[in-house]
Structures are given as C-alpha cells and as structure tokens.
C-alpha angles and dihedrals in degrees: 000000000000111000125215123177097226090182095085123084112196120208115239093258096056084047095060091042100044081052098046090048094059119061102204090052087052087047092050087042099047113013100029116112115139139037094255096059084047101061091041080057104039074047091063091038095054090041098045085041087244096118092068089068108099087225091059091039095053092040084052092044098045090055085043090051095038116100086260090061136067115250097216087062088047093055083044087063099042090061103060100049104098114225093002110221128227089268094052100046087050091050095050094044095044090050087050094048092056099043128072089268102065091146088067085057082053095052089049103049081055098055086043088059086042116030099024130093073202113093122202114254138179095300092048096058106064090051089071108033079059085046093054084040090058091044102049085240103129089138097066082038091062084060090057093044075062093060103050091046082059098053086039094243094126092106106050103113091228100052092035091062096049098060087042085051093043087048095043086047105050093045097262100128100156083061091051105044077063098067097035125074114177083189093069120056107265134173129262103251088061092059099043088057094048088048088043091048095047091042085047087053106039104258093129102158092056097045086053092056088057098050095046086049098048112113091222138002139215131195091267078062107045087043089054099053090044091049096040085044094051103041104038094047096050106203107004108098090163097097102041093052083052080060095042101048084056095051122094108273097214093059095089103192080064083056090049103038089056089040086055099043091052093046090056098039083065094258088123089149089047089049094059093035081062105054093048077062092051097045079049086054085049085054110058095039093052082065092051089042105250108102125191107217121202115238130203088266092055094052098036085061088055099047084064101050085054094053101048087042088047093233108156105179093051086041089060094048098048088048094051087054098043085046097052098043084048118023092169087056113098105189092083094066089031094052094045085049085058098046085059108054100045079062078045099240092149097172092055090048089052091047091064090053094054084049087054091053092045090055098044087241117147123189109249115250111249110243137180138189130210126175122219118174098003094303128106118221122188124213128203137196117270080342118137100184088100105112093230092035090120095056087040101054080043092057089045094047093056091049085059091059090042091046089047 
C-alpha cells in the first residue's frame, strides 16, 4: 500500500516549490493530458518514493479523477492513499458525482461520515447534492438538506445551488421555489436550475419568464430554453428557433441543441438546413479569425437527421466526421447503418456492422430509470437483471394480448 501522511496541510508556497523541485510532478502539472502520460508519470513517482508524498498523490488523483481520467484508475489511487485528506475526499466524490457512476460519490460520502477522522465541509456538500440530483434521488437529498440546515451551511450560494438545482431537477418544484427567491440577486447558476427544473417538467411559460427576466445568460441558459422549448412543445419549432435566432452564434452547443430538436420533431430537411447555415457561419468567421468547429455532438445531430430524412451522401459525410472526432464511439457506424438500410441498401448496412466487429466496438445497450418510492430503478434494453424482471416481462406480456 502506498502510504501518504494526509495530516499535513502545505501552504501554497511549499506546494509550487515542492512541484518545481520535482521534474515528473512539473511534467504532470504542466505537460500531462491524457491517461497514458499519466501513468508513464504515477510509474516514476512510485519508482523515485515520491508518490508517497500527499502533495504528488493528490496531484495523481485530481488528473485521475478529471474528465480527462478515468475514474476507476482515480479510486485506484484513492485506495491506496493511507488516512485521505479533505482535499482528497472532495476530489474523489466530486469526480464520482460527475461520472456514470454517481451512486459510488453517495457511498463515499457515507464511509467518509463514518470511517473517516475527515469531516465533510463547504466544498464536500454540493458533490453530492449533484450526485442525488444525477440519481433522481431528491428524497434522500432533502435528508441531506437537513444536514447542512443543522451545521448552518444553507446559505452558503454554492451549496445552496446545488440543492435548487437537485429539486428542480428531480421534478420537486415546490421544493425548489423554496430555495430560490428572483426578488433577491442571485447567480446565475440559481436561475438557470430553476429554468432548466420547470423546462424538464413541463412548465414551460413560466420557465420562459425566467429566462426573459434573468439579468444575463450563458450557454447553459440559451440551450435550456431551445431544448424545453423543443421537447415540450412536440412539433412546433416555431417558438424555439425565435429563441435561437436571438442566442449568440458563436456559442455551438446553441447550434447543436436546436439541430437536434428539429432532427427529432421530424424537420430533418430543416436540420440539415440548418447545419449548411452553420458551416456558412464557419465560414465567415474563419475569415474574421474566430472558427466554429464542429464537434462530435454537432455531427452526430446531423447523422440523425439524416437517418430519419433518408439522406445517404450527408449521412456519409456526418459519420466519417463523428467517426474520426470519436473512434470508440459506436453510434456513427450504428446510425449510417441505419441510414442504409431505411433506402434499403442492405449490403452497405451490413457492411457497418462488420466494421463495428473489426474494430471490437459494440453498440451501447438503451436504458432508462424511473423512481418509485424513492427508489431508482434502471432499466436496460433486452436486459433481466433487473429483481422483479419476471413479474415485469409477464405485465408486458399481458398488455400485448390486450394490444392485439
């Protein structure tokens, strides 16, 4: 086990010049991007003893637990740091809470309460509020909320987003409304959780008031209008391009959320009408030195549009770029297969599941998750792991004789 002695809190100072005195930990702070330079460089810690200093481990685990690092490495790093100090609990549950695996940040949080000397403090909370929000789970949140009302840290503005954002997210808005006050001059995080809650359920109007009577957007802002607008009100597009044509151009995700929305509201011509505008846009900005480049998202948009509008050559073309900004991804060769076989080029189709197979990729499973009684259950496709699986096939079996 690699031993760390956590006790000990260095002042920022002896942090710079422990770093600059050790060239593997400049390398990691200034040169390190991907996993595979980081293991090169945890290899030379562990070898020179370094790594058994609590300034090298956390600077190991925060790239592990970054969103360029894999967050089974990180928790292998975690364990074997003896007595883990606050900035290394944070830095686990906070990677957690933003991965695919945000229960893991909740049972954390759980052994630090119980098995740690380490007490949660301000910068612990939000992690798992973000963590409940994730998970559907606001009811075991509110207990939390508790929590932090007892140790007087409700109003402290981070924390407090984060539950606003964790009600408005899991469809309590009551709950919300509570911790939320447009009177009084909040960030803008608090109003774009409370836009983002009542767009998720529905309450559309009302999240448009918002949005109209916030001080200043950001793309988190402009993206929730578009998609609330788009999904709650199923084929009319008319209203979320008003708001699209009013957002900034140069913000791309607002490109892609409206691309998207029109793709799936069955405007597949106007979709990729849509994206020659925004190549045009690309254009013209490439001339004044600010690009928008498309990104996988972008594309991948497109690719379905393509495959619900039939259109084989763009399809093509959006694949090969989704392909080459994400070769691990599988939905570019699922969705031209796709593509090929609704024109009923079945040979072609075939021929992007035999490219799947070459490269060892395999098309993710669909799953869903749904809470009932406080629990979340997740669903996935064609899966019976599930512990009532056998009553459920049997209810959906009855509602085929009865569809029938």
């Amino acid at each position: 086990m690699l031993q760390c002695l956590c006790s000990l809190k260095p002042s920022p100072n002896s942090i710079a010049k422990f770093i600059s005195d050790q060239p593997y930990l400049s390398l990691l702070e200034n040169n390190c991007t991907t996993m595979k330079d980081l293991k090169k460089i945890h290899a030379q810690l562990i070898k020179t003893s370094h790594v058994n200093d609590i300034i090298a481990a956390s600077r190991v685990l925060a790239f592990s637990a970054s969103p360029a690092g894999d967050m089974n490495y990180a928790y292998l790093v975690f364990t074997q740091i003896e007595n883990p100090n606050l900035f290394s609990w944070n830095t686990i549950i906070r990677g957690f809470s933003q991965s695919s695996n945000p229960q893991i940040a909740i049972s954390l949080f759980i052994d630090m309460l119980i098995d740690s000397s380490v007490q949660p403090e301000g910068l612990t909370y939000p992690s798992v509020f973000k963590a409940y929000a994730q998970l559907g789970l606001a009811c075991d949140g509110k207990q939390l909320h508790g929590r932090v009302i007892k140790l007087g840290l409700d109003y402290d503005q981070f924390i407090r987003n984060t539950i606003t954002y964790m009600y408005a997210n899991c469809g309590l808005l009551s709950e919300a409304w509570r911790m939320f006050d447009e009177e009084l001059e909040l960030d803008i995080v608090a109003w774009n959780s409370m836009v983002i809650g009542l767009a998720k359920c529905g309450e559309i109007d009302e999240a448009k008031r918002l949005f109209n009577k916030m001080v200043s957007r950001n793309t988190v802002s402009w993206n929730s209008m578009i998609s609330g607008l788009t999904y709650c009100k199923c084929g009319n597009v008319e209203k979320p391009l008003q708001v699209f044509r009013t957002s900034p151009k140069e913000r791309l995700s607002c490109w892609n959320a409206m691309i998207l929305g029109l793709a799936t509201n069955g405007c597949e011509q106007e979709a990729i009408q849509l994206f020659s505008d925004l190549e045009s846009e690309s254009q013209t900005r490439l001339c004044r030195s600010m690009p928008i480049n498309e990104d996988a998202i972008i594309w991948g948009s497109l690719l379905s549009a393509c495959r619900k509008h039939g259109n084989v050559d763009m399809a093509k073309r959006a694949a090969k770029h989704v392909i080459e900004l994400d070769p691990a991804e599988s939905s570019g060769y699922v969705l031209t297969s796709n593509v090929y076989a609704a024109t009923r080029q079945f040979e072609e189709a075939i021929k992007q599941g035999l490219l799947m197979k070459k490269k060892q990729l395999e098309k993710e499973p669909g799953c869903s998750l749904t809470e009932v009684n406080g629990e979340v259950h997740e669903f996935v496709s064609g899966g019976r792991l599930h512990p009532q699986a056998k009553e459920l096939y049997s209810v959906l079996d009855e509602l085929k004789l009865r569809l029938q």
